[in-house]
TIVO-2410 file (N, C-alpha, C; in nm, 3 decimals):
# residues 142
REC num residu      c1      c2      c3 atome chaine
REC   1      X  11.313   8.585   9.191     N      A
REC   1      X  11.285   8.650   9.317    CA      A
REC   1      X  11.135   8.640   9.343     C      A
REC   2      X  11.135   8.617   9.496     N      A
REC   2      X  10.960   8.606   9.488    CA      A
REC   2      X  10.934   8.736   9.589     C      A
REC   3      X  10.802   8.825   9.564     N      A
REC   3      X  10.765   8.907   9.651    CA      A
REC   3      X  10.653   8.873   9.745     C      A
REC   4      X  10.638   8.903   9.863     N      A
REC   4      X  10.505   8.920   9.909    CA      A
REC   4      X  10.433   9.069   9.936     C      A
REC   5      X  10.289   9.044   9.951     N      A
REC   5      X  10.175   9.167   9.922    CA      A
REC   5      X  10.122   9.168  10.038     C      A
REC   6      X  10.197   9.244  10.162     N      A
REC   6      X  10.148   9.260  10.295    CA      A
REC   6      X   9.993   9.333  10.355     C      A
REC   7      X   9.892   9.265  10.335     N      A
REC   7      X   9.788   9.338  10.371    CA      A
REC   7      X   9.691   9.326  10.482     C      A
REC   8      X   9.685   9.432  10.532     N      A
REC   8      X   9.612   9.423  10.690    CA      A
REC   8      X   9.477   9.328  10.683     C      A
REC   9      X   9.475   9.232  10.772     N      A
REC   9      X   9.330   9.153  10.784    CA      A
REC   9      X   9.216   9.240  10.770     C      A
REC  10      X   9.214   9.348  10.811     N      A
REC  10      X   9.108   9.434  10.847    CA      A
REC  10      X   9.057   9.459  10.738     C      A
REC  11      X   9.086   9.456  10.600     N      A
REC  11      X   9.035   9.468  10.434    CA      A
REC  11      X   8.947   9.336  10.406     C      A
REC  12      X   8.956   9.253  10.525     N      A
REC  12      X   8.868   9.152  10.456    CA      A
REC  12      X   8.697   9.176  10.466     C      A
REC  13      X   8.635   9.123  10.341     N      A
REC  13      X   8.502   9.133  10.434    CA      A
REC  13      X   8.460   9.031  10.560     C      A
REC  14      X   8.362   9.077  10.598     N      A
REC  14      X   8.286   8.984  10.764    CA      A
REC  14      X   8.235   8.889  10.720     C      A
REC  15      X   8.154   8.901  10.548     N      A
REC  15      X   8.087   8.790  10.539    CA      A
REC  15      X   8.182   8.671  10.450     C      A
REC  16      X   8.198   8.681  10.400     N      A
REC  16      X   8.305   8.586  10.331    CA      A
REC  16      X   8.444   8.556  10.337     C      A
REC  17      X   8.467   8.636  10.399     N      A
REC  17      X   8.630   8.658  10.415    CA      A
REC  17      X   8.726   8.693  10.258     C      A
REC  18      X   8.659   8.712  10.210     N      A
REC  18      X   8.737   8.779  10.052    CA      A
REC  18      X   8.771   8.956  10.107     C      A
REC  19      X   8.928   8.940  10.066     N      A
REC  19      X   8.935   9.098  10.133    CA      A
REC  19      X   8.890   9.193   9.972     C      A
REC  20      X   8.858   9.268   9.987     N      A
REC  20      X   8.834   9.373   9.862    CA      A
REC  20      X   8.906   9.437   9.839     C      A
REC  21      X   8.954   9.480   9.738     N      A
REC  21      X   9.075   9.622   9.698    CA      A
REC  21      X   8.983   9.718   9.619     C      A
REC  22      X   8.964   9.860   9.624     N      A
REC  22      X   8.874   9.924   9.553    CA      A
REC  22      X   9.007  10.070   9.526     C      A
REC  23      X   8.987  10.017   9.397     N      A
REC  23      X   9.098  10.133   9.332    CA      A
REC  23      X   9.038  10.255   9.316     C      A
REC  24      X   9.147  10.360   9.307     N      A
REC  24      X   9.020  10.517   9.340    CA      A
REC  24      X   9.180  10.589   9.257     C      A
REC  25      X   9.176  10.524   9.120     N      A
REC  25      X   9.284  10.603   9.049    CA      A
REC  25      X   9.169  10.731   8.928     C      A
REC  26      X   9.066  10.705   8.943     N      A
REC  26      X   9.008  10.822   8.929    CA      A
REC  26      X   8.963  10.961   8.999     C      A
REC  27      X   9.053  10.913   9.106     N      A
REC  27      X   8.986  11.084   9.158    CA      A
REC  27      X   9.039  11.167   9.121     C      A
REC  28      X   9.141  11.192   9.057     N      A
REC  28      X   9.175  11.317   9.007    CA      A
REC  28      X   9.049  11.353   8.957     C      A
REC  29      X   9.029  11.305   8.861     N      A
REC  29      X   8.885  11.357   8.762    CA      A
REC  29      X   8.784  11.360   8.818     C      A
REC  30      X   8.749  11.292   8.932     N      A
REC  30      X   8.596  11.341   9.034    CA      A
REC  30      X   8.640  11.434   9.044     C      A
REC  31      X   8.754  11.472   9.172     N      A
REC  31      X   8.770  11.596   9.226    CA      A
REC  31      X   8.766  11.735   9.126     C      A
REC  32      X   8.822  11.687   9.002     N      A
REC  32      X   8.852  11.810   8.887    CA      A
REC  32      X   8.679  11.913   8.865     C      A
REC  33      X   8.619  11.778   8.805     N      A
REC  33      X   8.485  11.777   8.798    CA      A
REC  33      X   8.378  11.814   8.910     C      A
REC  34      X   8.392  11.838   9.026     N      A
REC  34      X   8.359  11.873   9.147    CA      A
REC  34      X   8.407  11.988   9.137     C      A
REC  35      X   8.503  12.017   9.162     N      A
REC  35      X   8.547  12.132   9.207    CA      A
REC  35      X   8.554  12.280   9.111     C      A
REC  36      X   8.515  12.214   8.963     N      A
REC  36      X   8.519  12.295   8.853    CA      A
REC  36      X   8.334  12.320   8.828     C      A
REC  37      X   8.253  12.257   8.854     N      A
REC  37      X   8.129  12.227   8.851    CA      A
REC  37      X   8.046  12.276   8.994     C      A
REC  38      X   8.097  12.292   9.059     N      A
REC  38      X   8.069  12.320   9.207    CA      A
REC  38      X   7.938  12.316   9.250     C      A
REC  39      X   7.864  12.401   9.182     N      A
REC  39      X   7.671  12.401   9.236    CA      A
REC  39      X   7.632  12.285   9.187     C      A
REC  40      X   7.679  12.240   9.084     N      A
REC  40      X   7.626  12.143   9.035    CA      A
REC  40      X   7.624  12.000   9.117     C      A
REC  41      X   7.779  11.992   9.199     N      A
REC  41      X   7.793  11.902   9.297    CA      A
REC  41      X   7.788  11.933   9.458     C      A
REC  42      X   7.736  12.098   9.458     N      A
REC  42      X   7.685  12.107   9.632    CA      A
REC  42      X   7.671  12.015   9.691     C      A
REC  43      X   7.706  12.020   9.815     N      A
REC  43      X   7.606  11.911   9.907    CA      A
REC  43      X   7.600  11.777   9.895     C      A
REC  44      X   7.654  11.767   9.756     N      A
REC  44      X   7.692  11.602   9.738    CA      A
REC  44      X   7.766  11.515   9.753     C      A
REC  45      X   7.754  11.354   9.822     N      A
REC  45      X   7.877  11.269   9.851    CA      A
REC  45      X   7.872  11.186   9.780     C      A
REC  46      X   7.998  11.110   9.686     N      A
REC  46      X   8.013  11.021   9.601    CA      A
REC  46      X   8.101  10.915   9.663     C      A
REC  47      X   8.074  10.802   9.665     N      A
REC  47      X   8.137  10.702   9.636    CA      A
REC  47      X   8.205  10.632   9.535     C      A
REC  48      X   8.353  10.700   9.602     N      A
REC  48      X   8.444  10.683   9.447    CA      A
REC  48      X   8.480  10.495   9.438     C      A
REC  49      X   8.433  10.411   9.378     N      A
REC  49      X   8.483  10.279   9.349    CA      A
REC  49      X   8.553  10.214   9.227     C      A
REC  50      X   8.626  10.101   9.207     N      A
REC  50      X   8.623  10.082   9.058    CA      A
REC  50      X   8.523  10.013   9.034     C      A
REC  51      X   8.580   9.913   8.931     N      A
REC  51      X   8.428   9.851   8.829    CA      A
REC  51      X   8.413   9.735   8.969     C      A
REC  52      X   8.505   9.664   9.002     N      A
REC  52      X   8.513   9.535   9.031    CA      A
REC  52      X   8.526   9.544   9.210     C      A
REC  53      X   8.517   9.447   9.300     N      A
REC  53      X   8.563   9.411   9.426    CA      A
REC  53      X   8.626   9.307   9.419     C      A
REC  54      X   8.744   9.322   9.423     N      A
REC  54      X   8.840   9.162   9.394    CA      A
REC  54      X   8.912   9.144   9.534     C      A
REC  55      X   8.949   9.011   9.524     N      A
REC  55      X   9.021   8.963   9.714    CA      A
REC  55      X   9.155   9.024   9.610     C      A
REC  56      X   9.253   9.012   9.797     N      A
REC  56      X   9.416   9.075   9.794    CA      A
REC  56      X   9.466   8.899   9.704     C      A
REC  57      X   9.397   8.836   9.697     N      A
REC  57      X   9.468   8.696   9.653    CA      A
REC  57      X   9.471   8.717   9.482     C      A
REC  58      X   9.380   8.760   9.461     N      A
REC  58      X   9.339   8.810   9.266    CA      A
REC  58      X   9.447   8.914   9.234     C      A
REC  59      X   9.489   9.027   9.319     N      A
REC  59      X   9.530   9.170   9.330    CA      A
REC  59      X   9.706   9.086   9.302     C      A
REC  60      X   9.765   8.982   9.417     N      A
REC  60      X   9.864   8.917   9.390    CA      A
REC  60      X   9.912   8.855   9.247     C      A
REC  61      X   9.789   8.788   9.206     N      A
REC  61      X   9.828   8.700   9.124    CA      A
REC  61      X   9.804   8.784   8.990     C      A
REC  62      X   9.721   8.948   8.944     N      A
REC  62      X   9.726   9.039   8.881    CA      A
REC  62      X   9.913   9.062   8.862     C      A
REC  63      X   9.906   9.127   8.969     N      A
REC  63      X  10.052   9.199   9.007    CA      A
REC  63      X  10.161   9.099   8.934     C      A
REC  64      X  10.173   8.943   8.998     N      A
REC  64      X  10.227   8.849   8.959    CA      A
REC  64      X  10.253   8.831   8.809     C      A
REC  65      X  10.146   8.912   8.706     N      A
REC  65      X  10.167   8.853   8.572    CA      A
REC  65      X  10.185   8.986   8.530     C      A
REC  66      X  10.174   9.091   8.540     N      A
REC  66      X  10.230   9.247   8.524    CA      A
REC  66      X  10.361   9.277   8.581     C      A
REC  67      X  10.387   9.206   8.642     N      A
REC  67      X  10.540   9.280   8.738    CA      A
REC  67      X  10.633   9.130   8.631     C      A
REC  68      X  10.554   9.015   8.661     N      A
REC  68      X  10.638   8.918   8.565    CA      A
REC  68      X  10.749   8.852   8.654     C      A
REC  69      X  10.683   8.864   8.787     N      A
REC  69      X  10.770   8.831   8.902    CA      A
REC  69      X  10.664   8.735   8.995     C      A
REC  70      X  10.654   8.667   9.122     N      A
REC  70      X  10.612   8.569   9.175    CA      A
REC  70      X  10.570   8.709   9.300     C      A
REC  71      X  10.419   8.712   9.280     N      A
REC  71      X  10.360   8.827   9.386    CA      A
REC  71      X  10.272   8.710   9.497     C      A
REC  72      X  10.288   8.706   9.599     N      A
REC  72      X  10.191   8.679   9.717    CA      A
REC  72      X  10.120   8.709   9.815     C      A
REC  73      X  10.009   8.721   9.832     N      A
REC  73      X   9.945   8.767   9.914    CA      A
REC  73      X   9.963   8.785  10.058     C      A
REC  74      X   9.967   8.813  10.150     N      A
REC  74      X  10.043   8.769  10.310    CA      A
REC  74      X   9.931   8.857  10.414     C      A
REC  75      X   9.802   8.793  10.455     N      A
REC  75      X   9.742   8.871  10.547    CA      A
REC  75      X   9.823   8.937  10.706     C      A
REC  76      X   9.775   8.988  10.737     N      A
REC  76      X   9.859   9.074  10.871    CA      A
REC  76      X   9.769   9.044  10.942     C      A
REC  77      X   9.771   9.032  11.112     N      A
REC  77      X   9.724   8.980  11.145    CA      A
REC  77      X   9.669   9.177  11.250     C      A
REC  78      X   9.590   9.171  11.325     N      A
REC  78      X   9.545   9.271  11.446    CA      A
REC  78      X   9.643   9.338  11.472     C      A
REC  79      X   9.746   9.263  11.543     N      A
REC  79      X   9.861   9.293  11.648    CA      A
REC  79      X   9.950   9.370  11.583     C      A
REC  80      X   9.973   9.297  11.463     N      A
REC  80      X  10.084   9.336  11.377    CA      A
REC  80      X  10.047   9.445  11.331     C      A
REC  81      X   9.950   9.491  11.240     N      A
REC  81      X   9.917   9.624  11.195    CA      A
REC  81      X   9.885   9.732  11.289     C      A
REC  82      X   9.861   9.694  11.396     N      A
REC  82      X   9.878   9.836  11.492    CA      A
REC  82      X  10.018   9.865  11.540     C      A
REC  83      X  10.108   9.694  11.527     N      A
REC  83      X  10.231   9.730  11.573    CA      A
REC  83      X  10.313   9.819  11.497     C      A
REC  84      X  10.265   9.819  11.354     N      A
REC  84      X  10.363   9.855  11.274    CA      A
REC  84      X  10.344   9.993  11.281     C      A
REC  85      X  10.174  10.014  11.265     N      A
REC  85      X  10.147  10.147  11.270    CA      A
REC  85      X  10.222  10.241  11.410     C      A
REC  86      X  10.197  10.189  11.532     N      A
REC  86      X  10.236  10.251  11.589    CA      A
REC  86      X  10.403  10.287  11.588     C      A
REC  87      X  10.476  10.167  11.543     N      A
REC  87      X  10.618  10.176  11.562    CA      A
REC  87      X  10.693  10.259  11.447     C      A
REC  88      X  10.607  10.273  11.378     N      A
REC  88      X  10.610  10.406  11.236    CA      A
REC  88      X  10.632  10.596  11.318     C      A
REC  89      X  10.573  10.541  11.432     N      A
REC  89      X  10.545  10.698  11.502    CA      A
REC  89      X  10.419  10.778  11.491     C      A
REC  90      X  10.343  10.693  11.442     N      A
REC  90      X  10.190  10.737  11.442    CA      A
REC  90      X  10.131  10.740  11.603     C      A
REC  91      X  10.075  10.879  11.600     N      A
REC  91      X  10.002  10.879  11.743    CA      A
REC  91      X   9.885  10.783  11.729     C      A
REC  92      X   9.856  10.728  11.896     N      A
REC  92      X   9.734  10.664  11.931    CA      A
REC  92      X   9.576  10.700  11.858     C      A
REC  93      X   9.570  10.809  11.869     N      A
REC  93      X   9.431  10.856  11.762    CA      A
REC  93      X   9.405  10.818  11.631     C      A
REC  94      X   9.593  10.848  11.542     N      A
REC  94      X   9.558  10.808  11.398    CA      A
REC  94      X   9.564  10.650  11.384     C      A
REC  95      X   9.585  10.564  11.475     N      A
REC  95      X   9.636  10.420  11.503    CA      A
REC  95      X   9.444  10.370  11.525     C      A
REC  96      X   9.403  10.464  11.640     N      A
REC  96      X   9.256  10.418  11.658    CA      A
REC  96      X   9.161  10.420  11.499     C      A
REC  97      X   9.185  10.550  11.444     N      A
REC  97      X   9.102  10.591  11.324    CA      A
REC  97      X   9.145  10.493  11.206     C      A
REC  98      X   9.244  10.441  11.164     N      A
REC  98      X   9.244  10.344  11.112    CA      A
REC  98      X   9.202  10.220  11.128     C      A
REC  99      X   9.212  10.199  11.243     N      A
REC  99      X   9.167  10.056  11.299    CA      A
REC  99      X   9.044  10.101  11.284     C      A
REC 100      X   8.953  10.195  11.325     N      A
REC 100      X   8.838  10.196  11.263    CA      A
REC 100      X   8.761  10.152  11.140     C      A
REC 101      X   8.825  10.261  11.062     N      A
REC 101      X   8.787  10.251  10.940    CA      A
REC 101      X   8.852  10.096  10.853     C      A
REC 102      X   8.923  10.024  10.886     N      A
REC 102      X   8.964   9.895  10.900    CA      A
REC 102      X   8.862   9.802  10.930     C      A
REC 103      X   8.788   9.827  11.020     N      A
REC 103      X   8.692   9.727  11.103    CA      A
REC 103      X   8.544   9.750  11.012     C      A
REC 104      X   8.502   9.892  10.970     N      A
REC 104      X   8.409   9.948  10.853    CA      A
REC 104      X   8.446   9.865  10.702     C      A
REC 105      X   8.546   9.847  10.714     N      A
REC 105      X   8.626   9.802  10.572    CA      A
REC 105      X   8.565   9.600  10.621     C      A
REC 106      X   8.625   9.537  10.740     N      A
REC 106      X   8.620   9.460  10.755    CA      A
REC 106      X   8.428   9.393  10.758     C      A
REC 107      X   8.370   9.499  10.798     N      A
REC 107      X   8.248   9.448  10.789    CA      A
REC 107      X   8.160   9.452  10.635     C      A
REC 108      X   8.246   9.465  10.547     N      A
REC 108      X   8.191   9.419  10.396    CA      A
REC 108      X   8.140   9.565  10.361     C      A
REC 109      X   8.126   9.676  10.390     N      A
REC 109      X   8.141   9.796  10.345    CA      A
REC 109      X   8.217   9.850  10.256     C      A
REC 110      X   8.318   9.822  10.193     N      A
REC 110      X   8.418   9.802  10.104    CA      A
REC 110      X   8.372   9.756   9.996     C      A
REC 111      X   8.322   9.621   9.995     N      A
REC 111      X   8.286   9.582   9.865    CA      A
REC 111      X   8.173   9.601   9.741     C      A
REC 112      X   8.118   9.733   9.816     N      A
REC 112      X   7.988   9.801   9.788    CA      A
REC 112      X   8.065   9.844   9.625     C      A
REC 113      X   7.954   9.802   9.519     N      A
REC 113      X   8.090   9.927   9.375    CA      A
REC 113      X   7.942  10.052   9.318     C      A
REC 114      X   7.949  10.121   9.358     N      A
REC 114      X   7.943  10.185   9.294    CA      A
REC 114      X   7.937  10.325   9.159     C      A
REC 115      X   7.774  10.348   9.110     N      A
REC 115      X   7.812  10.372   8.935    CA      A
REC 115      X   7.872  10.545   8.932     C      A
REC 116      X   7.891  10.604   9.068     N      A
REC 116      X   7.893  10.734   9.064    CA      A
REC 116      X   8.029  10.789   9.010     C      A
REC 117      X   8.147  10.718   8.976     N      A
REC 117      X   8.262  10.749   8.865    CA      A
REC 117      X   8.209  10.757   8.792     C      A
REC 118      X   8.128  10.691   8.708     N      A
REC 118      X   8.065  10.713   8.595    CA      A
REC 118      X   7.958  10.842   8.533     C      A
REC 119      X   7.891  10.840   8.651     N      A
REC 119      X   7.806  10.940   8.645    CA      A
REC 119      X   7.841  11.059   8.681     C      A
REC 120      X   7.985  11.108   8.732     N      A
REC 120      X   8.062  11.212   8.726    CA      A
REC 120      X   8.134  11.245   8.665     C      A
REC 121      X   8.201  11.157   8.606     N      A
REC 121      X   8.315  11.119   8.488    CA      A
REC 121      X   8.252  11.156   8.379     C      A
REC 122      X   8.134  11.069   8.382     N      A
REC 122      X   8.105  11.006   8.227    CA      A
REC 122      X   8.128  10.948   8.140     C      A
REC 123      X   8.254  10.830   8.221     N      A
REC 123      X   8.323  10.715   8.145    CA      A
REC 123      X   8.279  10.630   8.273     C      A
REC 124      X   8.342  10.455   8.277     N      A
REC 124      X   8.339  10.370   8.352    CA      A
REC 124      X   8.486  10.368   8.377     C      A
REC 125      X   8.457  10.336   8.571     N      A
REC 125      X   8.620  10.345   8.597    CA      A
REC 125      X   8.695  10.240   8.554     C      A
REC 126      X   8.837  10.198   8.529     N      A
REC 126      X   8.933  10.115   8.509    CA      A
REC 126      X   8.946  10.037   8.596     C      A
REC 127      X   8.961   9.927   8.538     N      A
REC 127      X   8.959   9.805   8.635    CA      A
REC 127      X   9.117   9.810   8.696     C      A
REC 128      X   9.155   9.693   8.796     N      A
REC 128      X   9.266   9.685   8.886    CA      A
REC 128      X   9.364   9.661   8.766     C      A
REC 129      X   9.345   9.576   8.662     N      A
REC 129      X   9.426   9.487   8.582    CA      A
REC 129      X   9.508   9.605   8.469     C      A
REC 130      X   9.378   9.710   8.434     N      A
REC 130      X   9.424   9.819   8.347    CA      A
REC 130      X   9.518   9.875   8.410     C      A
REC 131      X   9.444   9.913   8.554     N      A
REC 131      X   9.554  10.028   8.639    CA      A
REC 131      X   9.687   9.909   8.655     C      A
REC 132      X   9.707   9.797   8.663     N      A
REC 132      X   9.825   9.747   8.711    CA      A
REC 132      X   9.905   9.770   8.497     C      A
REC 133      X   9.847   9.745   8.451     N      A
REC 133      X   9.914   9.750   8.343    CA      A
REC 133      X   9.955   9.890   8.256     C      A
REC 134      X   9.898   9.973   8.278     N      A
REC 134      X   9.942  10.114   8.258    CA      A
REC 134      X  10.075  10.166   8.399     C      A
REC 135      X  10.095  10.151   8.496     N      A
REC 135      X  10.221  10.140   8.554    CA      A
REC 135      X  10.330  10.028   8.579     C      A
REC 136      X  10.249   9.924   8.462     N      A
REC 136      X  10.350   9.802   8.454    CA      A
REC 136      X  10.495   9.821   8.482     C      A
REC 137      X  10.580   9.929   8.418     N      A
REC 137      X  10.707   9.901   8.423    CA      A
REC 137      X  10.730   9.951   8.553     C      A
REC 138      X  10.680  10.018   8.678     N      A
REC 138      X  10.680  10.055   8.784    CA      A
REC 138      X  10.652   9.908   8.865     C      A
REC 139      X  10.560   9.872   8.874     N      A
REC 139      X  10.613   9.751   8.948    CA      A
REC 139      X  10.707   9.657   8.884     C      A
REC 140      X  10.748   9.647   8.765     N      A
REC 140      X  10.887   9.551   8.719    CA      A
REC 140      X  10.972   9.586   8.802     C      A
REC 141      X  11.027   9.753   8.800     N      A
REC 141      X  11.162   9.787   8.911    CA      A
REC 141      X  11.142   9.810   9.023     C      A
REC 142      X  11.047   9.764   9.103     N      A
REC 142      X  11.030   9.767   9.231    CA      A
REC 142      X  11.030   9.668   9.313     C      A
***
């Protein structure tokens, strides 16, 4: 069986066209650490990233050797991702605010990594490959 990995154009960057995936399977532990620490993190904004900025084409061919199945990448095009969004039943506003933050994503803002998991944590975050392999058997039956 072969799958495809439907992802909105809007993840790509502007300058290269490599889309980025930035995993954020650490926030539990920012937020824990924030919210348990509180003065300590007043007033402060973190940029939760992982280690790496990898294209949706790397993220496929990851998936592809963890799932142990034939994963492909499949960009979406403008039309389509607002179509879908909207035909989901999403109002016009949350349809705009994505497409926003889509277009922020698209202008290479995304691929920014930084060390502040670390420096909240006090470990380095997990790469895509760890996180795909610690829920390995979740994408096998899916």
């Amino acid at each position: 069986m072969h799958y495809r990995l439907y992802i909105s154009w809007a993840i790509k960057s502007f300058e290269d066209t490599n889309p980025f995936f930035r995993q954020n399977n650490r926030l539990r532990l920012i937020v824990g650490k924030t919210l348990t620490n509180s003065d300590e993190h007043k007033n402060k904004a973190y940029n939760i990233t992982g280690p790496a900025a990898i294209s949706n084409y790397e993220i496929a061919d990851i998936l592809s050797n963890i799932a142990e199945k034939k994963v492909t990448y499949v960009d979406v095009s403008v039309n389509d991702t607002r179509n879908v969004m909207k035909n989901t039943g999403m109002q016009e506003w949350g349809v705009d605010a994505l497409m926003e933050l889509f277009e922020f994503q698209k202008a290479g803002n995304a691929s920014v990594i930084s060390p502040d998991v670390e420096r909240v944590v006090g470990r380095k975050p997990i790469s895509f490959t760890q996180f795909a392999s610690d829920y390995a058997e979740s994408f096998r039956t899916s």
